[in-house]
BAGU-650582 format. One record per residue (C-alpha): chain; residue in three letters; y, x, z. Coordinates in pm, whole numbers, plus 50000, padded with zeros to 5 digits. Layout:
{site "A","ALA",{Y,X,Z}}
...
END
This chain:
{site "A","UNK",{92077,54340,05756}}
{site "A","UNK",{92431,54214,05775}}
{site "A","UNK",{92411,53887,05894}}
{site "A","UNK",{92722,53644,05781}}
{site "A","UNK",{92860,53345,06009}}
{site "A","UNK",{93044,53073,05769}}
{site "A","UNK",{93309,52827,05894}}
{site "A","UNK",{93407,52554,05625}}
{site "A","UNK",{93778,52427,05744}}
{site "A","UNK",{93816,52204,05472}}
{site "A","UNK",{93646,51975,05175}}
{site "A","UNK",{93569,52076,04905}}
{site "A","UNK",{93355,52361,04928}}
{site "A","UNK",{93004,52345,04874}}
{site "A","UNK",{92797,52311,05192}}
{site "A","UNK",{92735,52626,05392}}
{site "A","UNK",{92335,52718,05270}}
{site "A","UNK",{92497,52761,04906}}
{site "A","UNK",{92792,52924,05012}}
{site "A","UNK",{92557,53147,05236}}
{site "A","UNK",{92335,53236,04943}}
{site "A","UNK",{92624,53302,04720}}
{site "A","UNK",{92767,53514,04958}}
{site "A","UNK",{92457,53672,05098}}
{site "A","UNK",{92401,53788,04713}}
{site "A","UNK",{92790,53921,04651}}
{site "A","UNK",{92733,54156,04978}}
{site "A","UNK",{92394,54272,04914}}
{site "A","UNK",{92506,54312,04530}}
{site "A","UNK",{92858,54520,04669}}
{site "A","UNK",{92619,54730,04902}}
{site "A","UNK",{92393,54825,04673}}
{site "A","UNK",{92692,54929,04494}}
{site "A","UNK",{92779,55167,04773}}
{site "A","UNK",{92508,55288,04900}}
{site "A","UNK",{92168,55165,04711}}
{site "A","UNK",{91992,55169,05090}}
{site "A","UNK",{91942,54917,05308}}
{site "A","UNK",{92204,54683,05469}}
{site "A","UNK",{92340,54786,05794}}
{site "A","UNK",{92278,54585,06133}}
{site "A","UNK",{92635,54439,06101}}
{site "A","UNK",{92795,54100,06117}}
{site "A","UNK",{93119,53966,05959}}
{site "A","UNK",{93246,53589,05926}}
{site "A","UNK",{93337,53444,05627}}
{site "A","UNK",{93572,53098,05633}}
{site "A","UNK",{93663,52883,05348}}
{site "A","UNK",{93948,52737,05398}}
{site "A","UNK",{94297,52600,05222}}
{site "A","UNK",{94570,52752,05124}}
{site "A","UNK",{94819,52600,05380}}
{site "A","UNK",{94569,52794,05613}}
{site "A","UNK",{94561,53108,05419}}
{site "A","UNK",{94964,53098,05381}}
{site "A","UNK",{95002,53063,05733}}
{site "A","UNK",{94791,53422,05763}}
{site "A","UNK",{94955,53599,05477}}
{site "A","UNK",{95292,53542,05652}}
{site "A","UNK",{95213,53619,06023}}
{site "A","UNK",{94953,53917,05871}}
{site "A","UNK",{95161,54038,05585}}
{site "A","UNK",{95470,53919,05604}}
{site "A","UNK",{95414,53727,05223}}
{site "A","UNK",{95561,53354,05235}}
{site "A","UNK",{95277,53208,05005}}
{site "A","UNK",{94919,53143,04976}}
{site "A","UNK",{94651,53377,04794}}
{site "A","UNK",{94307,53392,04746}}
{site "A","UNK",{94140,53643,04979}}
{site "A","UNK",{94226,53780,05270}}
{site "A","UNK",{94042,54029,05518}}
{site "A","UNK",{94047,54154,05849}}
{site "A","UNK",{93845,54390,05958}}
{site "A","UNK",{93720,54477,06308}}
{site "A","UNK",{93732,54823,06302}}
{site "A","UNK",{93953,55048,06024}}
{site "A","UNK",{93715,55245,05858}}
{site "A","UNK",{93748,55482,05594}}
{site "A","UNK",{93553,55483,05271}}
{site "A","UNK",{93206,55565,05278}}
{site "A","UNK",{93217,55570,05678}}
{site "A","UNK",{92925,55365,05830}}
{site "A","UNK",{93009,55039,05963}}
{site "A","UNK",{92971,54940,06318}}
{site "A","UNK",{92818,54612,06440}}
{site "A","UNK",{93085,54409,06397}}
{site "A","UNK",{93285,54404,06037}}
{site "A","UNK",{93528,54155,06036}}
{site "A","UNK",{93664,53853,05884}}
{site "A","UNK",{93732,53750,05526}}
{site "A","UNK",{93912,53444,05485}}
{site "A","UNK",{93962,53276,05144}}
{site "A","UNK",{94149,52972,04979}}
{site "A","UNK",{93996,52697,04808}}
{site "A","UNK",{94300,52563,04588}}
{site "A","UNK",{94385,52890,04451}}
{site "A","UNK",{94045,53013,04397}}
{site "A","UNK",{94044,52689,04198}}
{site "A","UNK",{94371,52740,04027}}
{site "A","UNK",{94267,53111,03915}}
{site "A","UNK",{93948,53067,03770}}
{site "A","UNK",{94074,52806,03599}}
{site "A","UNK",{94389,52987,03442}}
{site "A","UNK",{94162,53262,03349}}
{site "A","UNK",{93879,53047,03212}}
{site "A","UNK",{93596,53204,03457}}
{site "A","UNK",{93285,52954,03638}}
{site "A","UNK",{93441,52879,03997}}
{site "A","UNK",{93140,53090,04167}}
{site "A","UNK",{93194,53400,03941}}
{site "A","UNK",{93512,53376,04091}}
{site "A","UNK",{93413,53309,04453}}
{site "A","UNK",{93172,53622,04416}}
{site "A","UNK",{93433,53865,04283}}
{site "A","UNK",{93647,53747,04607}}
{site "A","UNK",{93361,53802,04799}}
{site "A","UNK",{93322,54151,04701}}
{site "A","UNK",{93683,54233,04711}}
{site "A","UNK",{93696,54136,05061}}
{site "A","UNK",{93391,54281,05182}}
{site "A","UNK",{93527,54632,05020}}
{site "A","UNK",{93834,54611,05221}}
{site "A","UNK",{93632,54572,05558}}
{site "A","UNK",{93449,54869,05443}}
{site "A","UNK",{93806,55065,05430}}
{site "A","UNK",{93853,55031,05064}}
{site "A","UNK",{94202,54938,04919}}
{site "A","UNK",{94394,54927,04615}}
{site "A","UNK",{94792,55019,04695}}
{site "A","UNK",{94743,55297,04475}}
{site "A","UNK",{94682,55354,04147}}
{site "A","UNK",{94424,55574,04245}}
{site "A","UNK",{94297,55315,04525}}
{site "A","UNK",{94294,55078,04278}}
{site "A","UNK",{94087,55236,03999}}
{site "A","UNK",{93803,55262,04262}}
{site "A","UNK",{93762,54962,04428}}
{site "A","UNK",{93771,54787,04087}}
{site "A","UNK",{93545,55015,03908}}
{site "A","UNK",{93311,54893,04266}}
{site "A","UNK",{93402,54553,04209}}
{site "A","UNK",{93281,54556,03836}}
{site "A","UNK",{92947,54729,03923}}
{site "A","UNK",{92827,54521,04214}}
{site "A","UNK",{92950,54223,03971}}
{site "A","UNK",{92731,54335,03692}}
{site "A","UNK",{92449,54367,03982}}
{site "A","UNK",{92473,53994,03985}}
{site "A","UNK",{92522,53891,03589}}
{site "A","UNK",{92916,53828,03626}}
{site "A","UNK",{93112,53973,03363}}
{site "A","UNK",{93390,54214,03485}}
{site "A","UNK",{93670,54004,03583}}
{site "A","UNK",{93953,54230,03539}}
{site "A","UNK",{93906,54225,03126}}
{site "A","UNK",{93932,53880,03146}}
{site "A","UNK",{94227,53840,03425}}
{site "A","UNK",{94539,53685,03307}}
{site "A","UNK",{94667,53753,03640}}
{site "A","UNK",{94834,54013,03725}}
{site "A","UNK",{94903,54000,04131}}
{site "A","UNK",{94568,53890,04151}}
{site "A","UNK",{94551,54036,04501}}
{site "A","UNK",{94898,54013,04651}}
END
């Protein structure tokens, strides 16, 4: 079972047994995805934050002068399909712009939230998107575990297109 440790930096979110369930069901929903077995015996945190906070990381991560939605670090750098260890990583993500986007794009808040969710658990699993290629997978893994949960796929309804820059 992966077990997830939340830290809430800032108001505004709901409390931490919702946002646990909610992101309990995005990871089970993104491993069934992957694998269809059981969860591993691996931990990861997950912090809700702001996006002063998550501006701060993009530029002293990735060098980007500006806040975004989702952001993840993983413990170990894993390739695709290669078993995780005990410890995944972090995922960090930003309340205002979560906001902003699924508001622009006319989507519930925790459809949203989930999709983020499983974007950044993929990418502590070794899963990116700076190729075309890249790309085309980790959505089409996105839009599956998404369905898992109800949650129509997001990218036919983005407006946005550096959704994850």
């Amino acid at each position: 079972m992966i077990d997830i440790d939340i830290l809430v930096e800032t108001d505004g979110w709901d409390d931490e047994p919702v946002l646990r369930d909610l992101a309990a069901k995005a990871i089970g929903a993104a491993w069934k995805t992957l694998s269809g077995g059981e969860q591993p015996a691996s931990e990861l945190s997950l912090v809700f934050t702001d996006d002063a906070t998550i501006k701060e990381l993009n530029n002293d991560w990735r060098d980007k002068d500006k806040p975004t939605n989702v952001l993840s670090f993983p413990a170990f750098n894993l390739k695709p399909g290669q078993p995780p260890g005990p410890m995944l990583g972090d995922i960090v993500i930003a309340r205002e712009t979560v906001v902003r986007e699924a508001a622009e794009e006319g989507k519930p808040f925790n459809h949203h939230l989930s999709h983020l969710i499983v974007h950044g658990f993929l990418h502590l699993l070794g899963y990116d998107h700076l190729s075309d290629g890249q790309a085309e997978e980790m959505e089409a893994l996105e839009r599956k575990a998404l369905e898992y949960l109800a949650i129509p796929d997001p990218y036919a309804l983005s407006v946005i297109d550096d959704q994850f820059d």
